[in-house]
C-alpha positions in Angstrom: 10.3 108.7 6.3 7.4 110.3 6.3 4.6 109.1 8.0 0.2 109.4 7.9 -1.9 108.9 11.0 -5.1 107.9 10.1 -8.1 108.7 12.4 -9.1 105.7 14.3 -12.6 105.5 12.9 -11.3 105.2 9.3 -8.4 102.7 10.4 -11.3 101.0 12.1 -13.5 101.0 8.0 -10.9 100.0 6.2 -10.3 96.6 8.2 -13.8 95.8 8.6 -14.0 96.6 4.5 -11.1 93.7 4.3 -12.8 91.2 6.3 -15.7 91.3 4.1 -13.8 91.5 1.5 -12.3 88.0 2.5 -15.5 86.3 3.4 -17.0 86.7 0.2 -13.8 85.6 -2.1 -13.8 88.9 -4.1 -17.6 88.5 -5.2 -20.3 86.3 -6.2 -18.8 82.1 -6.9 -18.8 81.1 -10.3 -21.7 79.2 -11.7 -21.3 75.6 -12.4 -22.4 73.0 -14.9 -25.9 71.5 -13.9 -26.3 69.6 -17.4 -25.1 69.1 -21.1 -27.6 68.8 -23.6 -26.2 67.2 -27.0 -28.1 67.1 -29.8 -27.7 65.9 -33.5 -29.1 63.3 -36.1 -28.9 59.4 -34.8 -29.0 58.7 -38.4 -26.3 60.2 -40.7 -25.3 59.0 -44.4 -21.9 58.1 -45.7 -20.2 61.3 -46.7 -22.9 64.2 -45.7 -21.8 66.8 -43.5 -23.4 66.8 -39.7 -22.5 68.4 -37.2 -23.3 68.1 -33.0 -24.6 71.4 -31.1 -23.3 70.7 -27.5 -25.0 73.5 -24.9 -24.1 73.5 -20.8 -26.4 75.0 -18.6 -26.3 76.0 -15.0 -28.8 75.2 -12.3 -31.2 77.9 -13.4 -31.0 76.7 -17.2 -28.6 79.8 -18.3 -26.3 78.8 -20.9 -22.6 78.9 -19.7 -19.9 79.4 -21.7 -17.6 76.3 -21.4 -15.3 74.2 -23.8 -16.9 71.1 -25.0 -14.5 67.6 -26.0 -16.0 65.5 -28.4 -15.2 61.7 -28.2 -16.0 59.0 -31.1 -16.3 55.3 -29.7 -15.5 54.0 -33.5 -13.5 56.7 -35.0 -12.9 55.0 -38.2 -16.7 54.9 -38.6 -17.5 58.5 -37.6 -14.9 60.5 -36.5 -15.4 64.1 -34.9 -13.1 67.3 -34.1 -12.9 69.2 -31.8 -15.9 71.5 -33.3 -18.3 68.7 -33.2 -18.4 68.1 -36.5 -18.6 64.4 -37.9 -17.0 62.8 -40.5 -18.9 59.6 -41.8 -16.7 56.9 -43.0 -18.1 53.7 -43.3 -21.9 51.2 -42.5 -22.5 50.8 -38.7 -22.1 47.2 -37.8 -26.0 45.7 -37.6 -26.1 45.9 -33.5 -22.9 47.9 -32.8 -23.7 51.6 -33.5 -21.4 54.6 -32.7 -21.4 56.4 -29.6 -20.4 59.9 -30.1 -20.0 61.6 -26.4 -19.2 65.4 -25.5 -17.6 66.3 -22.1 -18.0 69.7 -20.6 -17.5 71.3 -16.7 -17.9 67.8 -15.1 -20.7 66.5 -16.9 -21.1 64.0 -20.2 -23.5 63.3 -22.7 -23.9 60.7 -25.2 -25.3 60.2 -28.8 -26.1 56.6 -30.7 -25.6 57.0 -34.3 -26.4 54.7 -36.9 -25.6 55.5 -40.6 -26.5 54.6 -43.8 -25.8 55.2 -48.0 -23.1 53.5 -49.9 -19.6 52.8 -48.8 -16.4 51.0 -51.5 -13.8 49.0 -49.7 -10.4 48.4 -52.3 -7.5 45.8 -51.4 -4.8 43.7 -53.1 -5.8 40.4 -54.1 -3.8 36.9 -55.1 -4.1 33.5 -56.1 -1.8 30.8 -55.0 -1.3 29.7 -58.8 -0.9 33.1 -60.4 2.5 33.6 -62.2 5.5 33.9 -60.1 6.8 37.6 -59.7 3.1 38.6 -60.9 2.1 42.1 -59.0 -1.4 41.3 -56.9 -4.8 41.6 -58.2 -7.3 43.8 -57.1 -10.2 43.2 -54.8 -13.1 45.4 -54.8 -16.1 45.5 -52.7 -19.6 47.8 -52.2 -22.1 47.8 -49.8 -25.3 49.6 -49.7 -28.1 49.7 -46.8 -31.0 52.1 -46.8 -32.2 54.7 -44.3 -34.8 52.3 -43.9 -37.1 49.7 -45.8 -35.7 48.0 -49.0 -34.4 49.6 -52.5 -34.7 50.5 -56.0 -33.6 48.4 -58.6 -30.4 49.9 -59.6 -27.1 49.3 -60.2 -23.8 49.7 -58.8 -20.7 51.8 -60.3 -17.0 51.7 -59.6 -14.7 53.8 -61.6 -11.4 53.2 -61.1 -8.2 55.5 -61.5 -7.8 55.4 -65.8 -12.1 55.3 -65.9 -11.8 51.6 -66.0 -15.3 50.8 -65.0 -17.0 47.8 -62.8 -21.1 48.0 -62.9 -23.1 44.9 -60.5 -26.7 44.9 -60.2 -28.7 45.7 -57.0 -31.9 43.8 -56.6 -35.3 45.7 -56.0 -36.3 45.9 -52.4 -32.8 44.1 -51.5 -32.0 45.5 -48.1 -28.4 44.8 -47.1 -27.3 45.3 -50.9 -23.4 44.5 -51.5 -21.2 42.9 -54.5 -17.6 42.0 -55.0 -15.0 41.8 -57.4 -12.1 39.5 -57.4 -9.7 41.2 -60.4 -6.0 39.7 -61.6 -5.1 42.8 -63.9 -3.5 45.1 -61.4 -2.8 47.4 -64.8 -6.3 48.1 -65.7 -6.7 49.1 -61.5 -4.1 50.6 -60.2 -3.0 52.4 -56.9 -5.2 55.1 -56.2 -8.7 56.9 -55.4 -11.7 54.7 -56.2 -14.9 55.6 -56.8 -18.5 54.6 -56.3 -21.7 55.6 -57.1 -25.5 54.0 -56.9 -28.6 55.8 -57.6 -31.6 55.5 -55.0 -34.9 57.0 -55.1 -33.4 60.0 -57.0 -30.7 60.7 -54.7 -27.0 59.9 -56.1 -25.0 58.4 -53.4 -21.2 58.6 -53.7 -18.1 57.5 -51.9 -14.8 56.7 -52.4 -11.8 55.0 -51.2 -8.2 54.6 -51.8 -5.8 52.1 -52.6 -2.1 52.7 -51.8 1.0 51.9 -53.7 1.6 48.4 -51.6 2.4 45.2 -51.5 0.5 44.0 -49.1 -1.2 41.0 -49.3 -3.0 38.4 -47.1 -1.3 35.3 -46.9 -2.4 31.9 -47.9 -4.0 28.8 -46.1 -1.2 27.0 -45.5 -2.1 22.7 -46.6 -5.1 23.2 -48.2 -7.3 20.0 -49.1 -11.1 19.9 -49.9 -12.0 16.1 -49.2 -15.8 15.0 -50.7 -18.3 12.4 -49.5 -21.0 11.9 -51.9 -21.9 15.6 -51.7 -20.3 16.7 -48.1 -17.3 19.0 -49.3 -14.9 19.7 -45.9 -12.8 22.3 -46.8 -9.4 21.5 -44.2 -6.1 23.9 -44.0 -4.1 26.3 -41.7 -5.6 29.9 -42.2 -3.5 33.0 -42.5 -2.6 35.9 -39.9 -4.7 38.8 -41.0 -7.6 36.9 -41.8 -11.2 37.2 -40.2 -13.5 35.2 -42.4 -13.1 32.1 -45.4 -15.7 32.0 -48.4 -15.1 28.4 -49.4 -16.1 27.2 -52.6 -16.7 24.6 -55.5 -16.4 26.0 -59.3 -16.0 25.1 -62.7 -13.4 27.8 -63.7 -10.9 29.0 -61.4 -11.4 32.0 -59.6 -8.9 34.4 -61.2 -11.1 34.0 -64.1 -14.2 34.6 -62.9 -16.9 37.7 -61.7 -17.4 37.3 -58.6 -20.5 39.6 -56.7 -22.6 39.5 -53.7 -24.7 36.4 -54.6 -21.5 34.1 -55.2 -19.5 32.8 -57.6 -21.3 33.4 -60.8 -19.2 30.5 -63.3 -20.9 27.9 -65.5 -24.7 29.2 -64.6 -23.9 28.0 -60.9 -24.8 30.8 -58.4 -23.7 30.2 -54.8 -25.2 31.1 -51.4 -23.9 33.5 -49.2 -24.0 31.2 -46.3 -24.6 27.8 -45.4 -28.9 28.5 -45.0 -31.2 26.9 -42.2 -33.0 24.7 -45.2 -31.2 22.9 -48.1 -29.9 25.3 -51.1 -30.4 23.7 -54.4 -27.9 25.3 -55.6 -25.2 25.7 -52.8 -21.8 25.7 -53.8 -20.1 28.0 -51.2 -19.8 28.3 -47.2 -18.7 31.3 -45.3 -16.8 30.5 -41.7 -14.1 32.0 -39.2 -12.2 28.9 -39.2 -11.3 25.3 -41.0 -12.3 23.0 -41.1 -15.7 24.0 -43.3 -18.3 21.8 -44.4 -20.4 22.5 -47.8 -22.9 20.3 -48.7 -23.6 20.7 -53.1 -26.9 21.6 -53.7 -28.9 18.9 -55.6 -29.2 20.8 -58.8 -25.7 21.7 -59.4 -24.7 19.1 -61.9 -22.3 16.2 -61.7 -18.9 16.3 -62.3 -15.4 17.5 -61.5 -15.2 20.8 -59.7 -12.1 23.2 -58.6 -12.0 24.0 -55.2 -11.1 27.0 -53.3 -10.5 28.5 -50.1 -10.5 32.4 -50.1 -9.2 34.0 -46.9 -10.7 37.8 -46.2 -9.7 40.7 -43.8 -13.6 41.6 -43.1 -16.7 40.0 -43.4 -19.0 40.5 -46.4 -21.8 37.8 -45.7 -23.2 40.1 -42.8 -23.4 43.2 -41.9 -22.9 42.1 -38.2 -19.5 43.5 -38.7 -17.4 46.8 -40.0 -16.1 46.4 -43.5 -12.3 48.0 -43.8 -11.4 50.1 -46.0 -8.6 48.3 -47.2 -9.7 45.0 -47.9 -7.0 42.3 -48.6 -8.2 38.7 -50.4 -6.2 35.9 -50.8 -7.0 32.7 -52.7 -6.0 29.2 -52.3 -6.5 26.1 -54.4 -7.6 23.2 -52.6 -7.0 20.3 -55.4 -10.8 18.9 -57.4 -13.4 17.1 -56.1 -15.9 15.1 -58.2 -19.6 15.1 -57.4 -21.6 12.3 -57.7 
């Protein structure tokens, strides 16, 4: 084997050259993340495109080039990918707005987003009394709330699959705008992608949602009675799995025969609440709760007689806006015997 002597002076070089080499790690250290900066709207409507611009910076405010993660807190309201880019699904709940965070090289950021425009929510609906065998109704609801301050007069479109149309009218400077439909003919609505449309101060808001070929329904409160004193109505039954709020009312017509909107049950020229008020309702003939038993007491003006009652069992609230409205939103509707006002 061949072998090279090296001078001492350049044997003594090349190991101080390694020992330098060593103490500094093969260069300079790699800048690291001093801040994230995420900006984007806090205010988004249903359905527009938005996007988030997430930048990391070092100590000396350079940019770095680093992977951001994007997180949604309610990802059925807003979702986002991994670009940042947000899809807006449904109304923020009144005091629960969506927190949108990005995570990059150790640090976090966070965004409160609120949103606004028109959403549809579609779902099977039944009666306890309906036919036996007979296929669920529909139930179909809208909800508007502005960007801010109150609306147009306008009205509100659904188009179903077969252009079988639904139209409701939204009150001028009404801010938390929404109305309802309780439908028997499943023919004239079947399975598939609804549609909704409202016009507002020139802009044409649309959204739409879906309903799927199923069966499923909400169940029904299980020994339900509606027991009157003078004009005290206490509604009285075991609710159903599934459901979050009861609209309990008195009517002249039963329910699978009637419009049903945002105001109440419009049937014989009565018009009902949305909730039991602060002050007497003249005309109260409905009471929203999360549980039974429920107390109504009938308005004044709504004329003696006998009355149907009815307990109707929802999978979401749509008395407030305190809460997320599903998508899917499942109704079920229970007759509670007749009571006769004084």
């Amino acid at each position: 084997m061949t072998r090279v002597l090296l001078p001492v002076a350049l044997v003594s070089t090349a190991v101080l050259m390694t020992a330098v080499l060593s103490a500094c790690g093969g260069g300079s250290p790699a800048p690291t993340a001093a801040a994230l900066e995420l900006t984007g709207s806090t205010s988004l409507a249903i359905g527009a495109p938005a996007r988030l611009s997430a930048v990391v910076r070092d100590s000396s405010g350079s940019v770095l080039p680093s992977a951001v993660t994007y997180t949604s807190s309610q990802p059925n309201v807003i979702d986002v990918d991994a670009g940042g880019n947000l899809t807006v699904k449904r109304l923020t709940a009144t005091n629960w707005p969506v927190e949108v965070t990005a995570s990059a090289g150790g640090k976090t950021a966070t965004l409160v987003i609120s949103t606004y425009g028109l959403e549809l929510a579609v779902g099977t609906y039944v009666w306890n009394l309906q036919p036996a065998g007979a296929a669920p109704g529909r139930f179909i609801a809208v909800r508007y709330r502005p960007q801010s301050g109150g609306t147009e007069a306008s009205t509100f479109t659904v188009t179903a699959p077969g252009n079988e149309r639904l139209t409701c009218t939204l009150s001028f400077k009404d801010i938390n705008g929404w109305c309802w439909w309780a439908l028997p003919d499943a023919t004239k609505f079947p399975a598939g992608e609804y549609r909704a449309t409202l016009v507002q101060n020139g802009v044409t808001y649309a959204t739409t949602a879906a309903l799927p070929q199923s069966k499923a329904t909400l169940g029904f409160v299980a020994g339900a009675t509606a027991t009157i004193n003078q004009r005290n109505v206490t509604f009285a039954g075991k609710v159903p799995a599934g459901s979050r709020w009861l609209y309990s009312y008195v009517a002249k017509s039963r329910i699978e025969r009637s419009s049903l909107n945002g105001m109440g049950l419009e049937s014989a020229g009565i018009t009902g609440s949305r909730s039991t008020p602060p002050v007497e309702d003249r005309l109260a003939v409905s009471v929203y709760s999360t549980a039974l038993p429920a107390a109504l007491k009938v308005g004044a003006d709504v004329p003696a007689g006998s009355y149907d009652t009815w307990i109707t069992a929802m999978s979401g609230n749509l008395s407030s806006f305190a809460e997320v409205l599903p998508e899917q939103f499942n109704v079920s509707a229970t007759f509670g015997g007749k009571v006769t006002l004084p």
